[in-house]
C-alpha positions as CSV (number, residue, x, y, z in Angstrom):
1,X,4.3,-28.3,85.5
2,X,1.9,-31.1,84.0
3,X,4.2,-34.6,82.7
4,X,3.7,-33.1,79.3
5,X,5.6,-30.1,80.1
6,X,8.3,-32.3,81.9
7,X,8.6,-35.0,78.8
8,X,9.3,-31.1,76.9
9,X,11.9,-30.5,79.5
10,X,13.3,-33.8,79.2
11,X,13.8,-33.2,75.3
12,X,15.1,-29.4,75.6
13,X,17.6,-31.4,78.0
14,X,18.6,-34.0,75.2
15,X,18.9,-30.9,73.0
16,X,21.2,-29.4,75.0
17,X,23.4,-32.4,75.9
18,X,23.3,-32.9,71.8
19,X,24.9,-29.4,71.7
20,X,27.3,-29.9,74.3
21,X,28.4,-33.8,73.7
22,X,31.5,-32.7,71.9
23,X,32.7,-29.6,74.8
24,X,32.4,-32.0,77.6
25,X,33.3,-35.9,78.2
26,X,31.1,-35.6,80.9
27,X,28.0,-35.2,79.3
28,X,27.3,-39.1,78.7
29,X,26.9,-39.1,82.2
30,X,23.5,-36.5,82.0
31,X,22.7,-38.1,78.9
32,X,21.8,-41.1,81.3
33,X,20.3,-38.8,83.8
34,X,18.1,-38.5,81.2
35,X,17.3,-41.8,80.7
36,X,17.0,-42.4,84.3
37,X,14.1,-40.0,84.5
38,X,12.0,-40.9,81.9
39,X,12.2,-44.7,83.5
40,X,11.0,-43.0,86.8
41,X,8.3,-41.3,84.5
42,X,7.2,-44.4,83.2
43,X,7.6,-46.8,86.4
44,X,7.3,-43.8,89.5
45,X,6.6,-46.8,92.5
46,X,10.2,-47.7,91.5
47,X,11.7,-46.8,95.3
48,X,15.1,-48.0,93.8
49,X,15.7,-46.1,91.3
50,X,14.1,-43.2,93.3
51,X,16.7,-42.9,95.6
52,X,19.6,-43.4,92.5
53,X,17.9,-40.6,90.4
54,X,18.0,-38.2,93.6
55,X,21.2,-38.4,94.1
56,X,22.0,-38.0,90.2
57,X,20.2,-35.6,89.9
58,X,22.0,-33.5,93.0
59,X,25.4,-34.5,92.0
60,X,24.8,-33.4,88.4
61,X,23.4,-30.0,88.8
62,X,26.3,-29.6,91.2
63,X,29.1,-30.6,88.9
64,X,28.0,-29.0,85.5
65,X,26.0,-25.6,87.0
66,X,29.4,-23.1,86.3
67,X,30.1,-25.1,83.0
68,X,26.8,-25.3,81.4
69,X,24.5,-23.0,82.8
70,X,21.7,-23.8,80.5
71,X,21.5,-27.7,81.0
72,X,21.7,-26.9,85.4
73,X,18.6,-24.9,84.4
74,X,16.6,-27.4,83.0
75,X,17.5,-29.2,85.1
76,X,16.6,-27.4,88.0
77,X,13.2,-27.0,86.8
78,X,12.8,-30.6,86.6
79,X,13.9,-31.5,90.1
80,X,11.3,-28.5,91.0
81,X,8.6,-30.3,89.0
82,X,9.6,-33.8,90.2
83,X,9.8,-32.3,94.0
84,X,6.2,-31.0,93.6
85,X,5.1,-34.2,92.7
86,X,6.0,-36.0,95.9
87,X,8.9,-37.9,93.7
């Protein structure tokens, strides 16, 4: 996955969460997962906010994966991307 096809994923993610923001309170929460990405996109020497985003990124695949399949998909494939990039 080249960072073109990750900004994609990142958008088909916001699409998603736009979809979902009125099923789930909890989707503000991977709305600034989001966020946090593209600033590790942008800044990736960060070590900070490395750390933070890993941990977001675990805990929110685990707590929406049986409630919205779709999102923990994308997201999935981004944590495979970022993985592959050493991140």
């Amino acid at each position: 996955m080249t960072d073109t096809q990750l900004r994609e994923q990142l958008e088909k993610l916001r699409r998603e969460i736009d979809r979902m923001a009125g099923d789930d309170p909890k989707v503000g929460h991977l709305g600034q997962l989001v966020d946090d990405l593209e600033h590790k996109l942008a800044k990736p020497s960060d070590a900070e906010h490395h750390d933070r985003l890993l941990r977001g990124l675990k805990d929110t695949i685990s707590e929406f994966e049986t409630e919205h399949p779709r999102a923990t998909a994308i997201l999935n494939d981004i944590l495979v991307f970022l993985s592959n990039m050493g991140i």
